[in-house]
N, C-alpha and C positions, 0 to 999 in steps of 0.2 A: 512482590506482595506476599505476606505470610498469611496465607489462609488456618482456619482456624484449624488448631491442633494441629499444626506443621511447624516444624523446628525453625527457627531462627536463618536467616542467609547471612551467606556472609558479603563484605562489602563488596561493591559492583565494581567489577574489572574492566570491565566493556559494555557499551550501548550498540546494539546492531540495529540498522533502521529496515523495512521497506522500501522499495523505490518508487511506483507509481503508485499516487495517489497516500505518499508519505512525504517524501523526500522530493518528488517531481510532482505537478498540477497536471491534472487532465485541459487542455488550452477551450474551457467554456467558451470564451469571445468570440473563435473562429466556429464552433458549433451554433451559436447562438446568430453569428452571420449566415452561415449556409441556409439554417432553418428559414429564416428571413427571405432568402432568395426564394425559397419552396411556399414563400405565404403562413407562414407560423411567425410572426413578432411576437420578439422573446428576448429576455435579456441574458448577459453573462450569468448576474445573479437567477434568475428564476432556472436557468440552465444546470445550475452549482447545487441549488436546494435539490433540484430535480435528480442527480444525479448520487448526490447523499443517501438520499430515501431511497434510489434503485442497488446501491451496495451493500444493503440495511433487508432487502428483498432476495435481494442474489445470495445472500449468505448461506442458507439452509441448503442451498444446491451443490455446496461446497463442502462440505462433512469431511474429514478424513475417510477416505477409500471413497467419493464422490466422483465428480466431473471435476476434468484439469484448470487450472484457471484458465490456462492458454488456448481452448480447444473451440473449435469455431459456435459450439454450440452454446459454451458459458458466454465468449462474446456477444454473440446473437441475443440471448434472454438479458441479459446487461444493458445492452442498448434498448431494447424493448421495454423493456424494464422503466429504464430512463426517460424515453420519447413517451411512452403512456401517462407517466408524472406532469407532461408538458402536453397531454388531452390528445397526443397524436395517434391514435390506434386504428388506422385503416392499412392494413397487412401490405398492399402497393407502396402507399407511403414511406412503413417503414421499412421495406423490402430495398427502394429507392436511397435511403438514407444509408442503409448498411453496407451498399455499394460505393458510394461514397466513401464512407468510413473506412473498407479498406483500400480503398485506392489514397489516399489522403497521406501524402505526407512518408511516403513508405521507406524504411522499415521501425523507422521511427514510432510514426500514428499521433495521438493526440498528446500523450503525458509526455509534451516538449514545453514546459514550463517548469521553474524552480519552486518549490512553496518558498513564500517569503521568509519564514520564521525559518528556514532548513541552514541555510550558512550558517547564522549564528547560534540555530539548535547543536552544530556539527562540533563549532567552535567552540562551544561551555563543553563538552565531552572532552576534546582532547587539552583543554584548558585544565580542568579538572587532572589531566593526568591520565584518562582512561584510553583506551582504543574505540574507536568509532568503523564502525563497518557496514557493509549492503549484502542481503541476503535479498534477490530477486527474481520473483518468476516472471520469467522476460523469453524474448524470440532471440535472445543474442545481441538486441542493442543496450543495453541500458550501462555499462560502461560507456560507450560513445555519449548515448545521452549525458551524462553525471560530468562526462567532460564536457561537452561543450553549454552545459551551465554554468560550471568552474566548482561544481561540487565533490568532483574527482580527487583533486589535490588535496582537499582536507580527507579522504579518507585514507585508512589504514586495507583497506580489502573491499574488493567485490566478488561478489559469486552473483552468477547466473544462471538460472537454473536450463538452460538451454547448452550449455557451455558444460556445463558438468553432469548432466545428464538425468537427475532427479530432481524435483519440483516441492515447494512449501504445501503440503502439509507433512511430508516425509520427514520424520527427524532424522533422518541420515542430511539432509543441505545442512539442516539446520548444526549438528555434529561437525561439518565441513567448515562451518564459521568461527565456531570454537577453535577447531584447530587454526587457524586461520589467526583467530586473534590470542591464543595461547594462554587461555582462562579453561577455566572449569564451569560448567553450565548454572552452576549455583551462583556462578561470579558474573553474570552474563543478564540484560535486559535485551529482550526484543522488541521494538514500536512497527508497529501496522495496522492497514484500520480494516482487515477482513475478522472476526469472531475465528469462525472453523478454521481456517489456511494462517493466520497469523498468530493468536491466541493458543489456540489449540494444541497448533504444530509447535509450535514454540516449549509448551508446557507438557508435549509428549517425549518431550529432548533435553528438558531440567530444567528449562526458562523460565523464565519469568515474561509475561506478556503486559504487554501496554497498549488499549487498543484507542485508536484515533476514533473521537465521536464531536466534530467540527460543527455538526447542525444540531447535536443532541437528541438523535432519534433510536440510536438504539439504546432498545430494554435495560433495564439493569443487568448487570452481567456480574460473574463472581471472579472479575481482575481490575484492577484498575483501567478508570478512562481518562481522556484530556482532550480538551480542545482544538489543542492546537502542538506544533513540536515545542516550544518553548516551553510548554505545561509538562507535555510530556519527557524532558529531560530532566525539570527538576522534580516530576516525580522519582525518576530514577533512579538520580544522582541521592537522594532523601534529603 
């Protein structure tokens, strides 16, 4: 995106994605079962709105130089966050659930789903001719994840920010993807659907950002937004 009175880019060399909650799904079904067991009926869908609107609330806690994504506290206010969208706010409750949450699935956790539009979002990238790559702040798994999706193999590079030791909002990860994909950051889009950790960080490092708004609840913003990954690549690609 050329903001106003900024010079021209040149064409895009590379599309970098996000991982969770870009390129993988948070698995609503299996929350939307649990909660059911607990006496909250609820669906997948009311689970998914639910959780748009609490990443859309978590953002401001995330500012550059804020709270880690990864850090038990941003988790904690995330899920809270999300269970309150779904009328659940008795601190046992959610206390109850959070317990849950991390024992679930471990080291994995929720985002073991593919988004459906991510293959063949991957696909027009490297079809295109471009590089495609994952810049993620993760615990250390999200290469396993991405493989046993089958979204691994379409890529060109993953970073984790667990693995290399600095985290998105830092434009140094972001620096490490460049080199990585061996563009120049003018050459270079990055998709995620955080504002502050994905927009921000991206655009502190020469990116260009593209921010995912799926339920279209966040504010107008000054980068572009998309739907979905299919939108979001051909905004990209221009």
């Amino acid at each position: 995106m050329n903001r106003p009175g900024s010079p021209a880019r040149p064409p895009v060399r590379a599309v970098i994605f996000d991982a969770g909650n870009t390129l993988l799904r948070m698995n609503y079904a299996i929350i939307a079962e649990h909660l059911g067991t607990r006496g909250c009926a609820t669906s997948p869908a009311q689970v998914e709105e639910a959780e748009l609107r609490a990443r859309v609330r978590l953002d401001p806690h995330l500012a550059p130089g804020a709270a880690s994504t990864e850090s038990t506290v941003t988790h904690g206010r995330y899920l809270r966050y999300l269970l309150e969208n779904l009328a659940i706010t008795d601190d046992g409750e959610i206390d109850a659930i959070a317990r849950w949450r991390r024992g679930f699935n471990r080291p994995v956790g929720l985002w073991n789903r593919a988004d459906p539009e991510a293959l063949g979002a991957i696909r027009r990238v490297r079809e295109a001719g471009l590089v495609a790559g994952v810049i993620s702040n993760s615990n250390g798994s999200v290469r396993a994840i991405l493989e046993e999706t089958g979204l691994a193999a379409q890529l060109d590079f993953i970073i984790d920010s667990s693995v290399v030791g600095v985290e998105k909002p830092d434009p140094r990860i972001f620096h490490l993807g460049l080199r990585e994909a061996g563009v120049a950051a003018a050459q270079a889009v990055y998709v995620g659907d955080l504002y502050s950790v994905d927009v921000l960080g991206a655009r502190a490092a020469g990116l260009d950002g593209i921010l995912l708004d799926p339920g279209g609840f966040w504010a107008p913003r000054d980068c572009r937004l998309a739907r979905g990954l299919g939108e979001a690549v051909r905004l990209a690609l221009g």
